[in-house]
C-alpha positions, 0 to 999 in steps of 0.5 A: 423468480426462478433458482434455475438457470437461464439459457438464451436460444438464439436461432432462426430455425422454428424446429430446432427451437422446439427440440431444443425447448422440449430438451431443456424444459423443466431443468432450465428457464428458456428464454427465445430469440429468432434473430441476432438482433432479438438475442441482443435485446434480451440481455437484460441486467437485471436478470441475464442469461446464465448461457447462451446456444447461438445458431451461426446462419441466420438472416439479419446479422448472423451468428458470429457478428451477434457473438461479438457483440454479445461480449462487448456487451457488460452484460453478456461478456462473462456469459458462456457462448456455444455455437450451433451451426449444421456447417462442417468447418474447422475454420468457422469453428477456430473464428468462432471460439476466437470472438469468445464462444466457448464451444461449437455444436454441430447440427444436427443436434444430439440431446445427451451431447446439447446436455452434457456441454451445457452442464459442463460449461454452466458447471465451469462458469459457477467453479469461476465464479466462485473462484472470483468470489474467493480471490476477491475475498482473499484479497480483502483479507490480505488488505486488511492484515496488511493494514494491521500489519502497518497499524502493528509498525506504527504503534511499535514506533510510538511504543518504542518512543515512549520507552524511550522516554521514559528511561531518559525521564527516570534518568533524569529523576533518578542518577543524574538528581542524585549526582547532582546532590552528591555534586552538592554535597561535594562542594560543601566539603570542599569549602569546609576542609584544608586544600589538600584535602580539597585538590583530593575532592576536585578529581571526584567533582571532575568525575561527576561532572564527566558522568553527568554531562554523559547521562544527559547526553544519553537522554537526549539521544534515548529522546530529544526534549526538543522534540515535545518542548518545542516541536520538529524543527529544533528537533531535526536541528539537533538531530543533523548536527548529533548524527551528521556533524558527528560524522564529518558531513556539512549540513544545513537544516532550513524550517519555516513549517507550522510545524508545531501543531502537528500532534505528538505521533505525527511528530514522532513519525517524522521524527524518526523517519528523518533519523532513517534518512539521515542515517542512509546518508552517513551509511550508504550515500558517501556524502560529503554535504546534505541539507534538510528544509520543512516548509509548509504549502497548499494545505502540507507538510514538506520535508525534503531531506537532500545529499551530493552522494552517488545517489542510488536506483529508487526501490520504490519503483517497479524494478527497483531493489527488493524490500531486503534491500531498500535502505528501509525506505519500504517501512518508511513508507508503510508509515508515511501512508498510515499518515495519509502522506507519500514519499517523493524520490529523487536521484539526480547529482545525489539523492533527494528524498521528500516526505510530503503530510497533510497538515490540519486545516487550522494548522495549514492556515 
């Protein structure tokens, strides 16, 4: 097998061939065809011509015919075409380079001049080729590091989460059991001592009672027990009414999703992407009702989460908002595919976004 490269001579001519052997010979593995149709027949796949020197005038289907149908060809498309014609004509030369050939020779033929283009244009093909190489490996890696870019936001969710959890546990293993006890503690003294005394301890009770019921509060909001004790649903119930009712916007939430069988990350995904949603309604949709549904079909996992806002253009979709600017639905989305799901976006009479995850096949039965 030869590591020179392959030129495909395509003429008609015995004495131009034979030139053009004697010129070649020793630096290229030539390769002969006296007609169109023969120069066709030799692209082969598994070893195609690295250029290709194609008389104009030839019987049969002459040279420009043959060009064009050399680059429909996938295995002749990428290959460098020089014409070899004893015409003198610019416009035969403008159709030529037109149907793909990359240069045009004149007869009759100059060796320095046959050289030197086809070094030029065999040097041109591999600077292209390996360009490609790079771009297509370039690529690779920018795929590859976006995807860990993602992976990275993913984890950072679920790490926040977990902090998140573990204050609210300490919270509520730590202060709040103590005031608890001091709560406790309070009230013994109280059926121990006279009523004035006691009227002095209620104040301190009241105290307890208004900082214990804002510690559980905080927990709550760092992280919904509902979320682990009995999944997403009751979870984005509690969440509409803290983060909606708090803001004066009429909520509904509909669930008869398997929901519940949804893995802890998952849950905490959707979770949180709610909240975002819920979020953009408070912040930019001017809403005065919205509603929330999870419901499950053909093997999924549907969350619609819908306003009666102003609604807003989709920036998501060519020509939307840049990423600054939208309403960080882009890294909703980022995390929605690490889920193997997408997100669906609606802005007719307000804004309809629908969060769409496969469910696991024992869940989805």
């Amino acid at each position: 097998m030869s590591d020179r490269p392959t030129v495909l001579i395509i003429d008609d001519e015995t004495q131009v061939l034979q030139v053009l052997r004697e010129l070649l010979h020793g630096d290229y593995r030539v390769v002969i065809a006296k007609t169109g149709e023969q120069g066709l027949a030799r692209l082969d796949p598994a070893s195609p011509p690295d250029l290709i020197l194609l008389d104009v005038v030839m019987p049969g289907i002459d040279g420009y015919e043959t060009c064009h149908r050399i680059k429909a060809d996938p295995v002749g498309s990428e290959v460098p075409v020089i014409f070899l014609t004893g015409r003198d004509d610019p416009e035969g030369e403008a159709f030529g380079l037109g149907l793909g050939a990359v240069d045009y020779i004149a007869k009759p033929i100059s060796p320095a001049t046959v050289r030197a283009r086809i070094r030029t244009h065999l040097a041109l093909r591999e600077t292209r080729l390996a360009l490609e190489r790079q771009n297509v490996s370039l690529e690779a890696r920018v795929h590859q590091r976006t995807e860990r870019l993602r992976q990275l936001s993913a984890e950072l969710v679920l790490a926040e989460e977990r902090e998140r959890h573990r204050i609210a546990q300490e919270l509520h293993d730590g202060p709040t059991q103590r005031l608890v006890f001091s709560k406790i503690g309070i009230g013994r003294l109280q059926a121990a001592l006279g009523d004035t005394q006691r009227s002095e301890l209620d104040e301190l009770s009241r105290d307890l009672d208004t900082t214990l019921k804002e510690l559980r509060t905080l927990m709550v909001q760092l992280s919904p027990p509902a979320l682990y004790e009995l999944g997403l649903g009751p979870a984005v119930e509690w969440l509409a009414e803290t983060i909606l009712g708090r803001h004066g916007i009429g909520h509904r939430v509909d669930s008869d999703a398997p929901y519940n069988g949804l893995d802890e990350s998952t849950r905490v995904f959707l979770f949180h992407a709610v909240r975002e949603l819920m979020i953009n309604i408070v912040k930019h949709a001017r809403a005065d009702r919205a509603s929330i549904s999870l419901n499950g079909h053909d093997g999924e996992l549907h969350i619609e989460v819908r306003d009666d806002g102003h609604g807003f253009d989709d920036p998501l979709q060519p020509g939307g908002q840049d990423e600054a600017g939208g309403f960080g639905l882009f890294a909703l989305r980022d995390r929605i595919d690490l889920l193997g799901g997408r997100i669906e976006i609606e802005c007719l009479d307000g804004t309809r976004v629908t969060l769409v995850v496969p469910l696991a096949a024992e869940e989805a039965s």
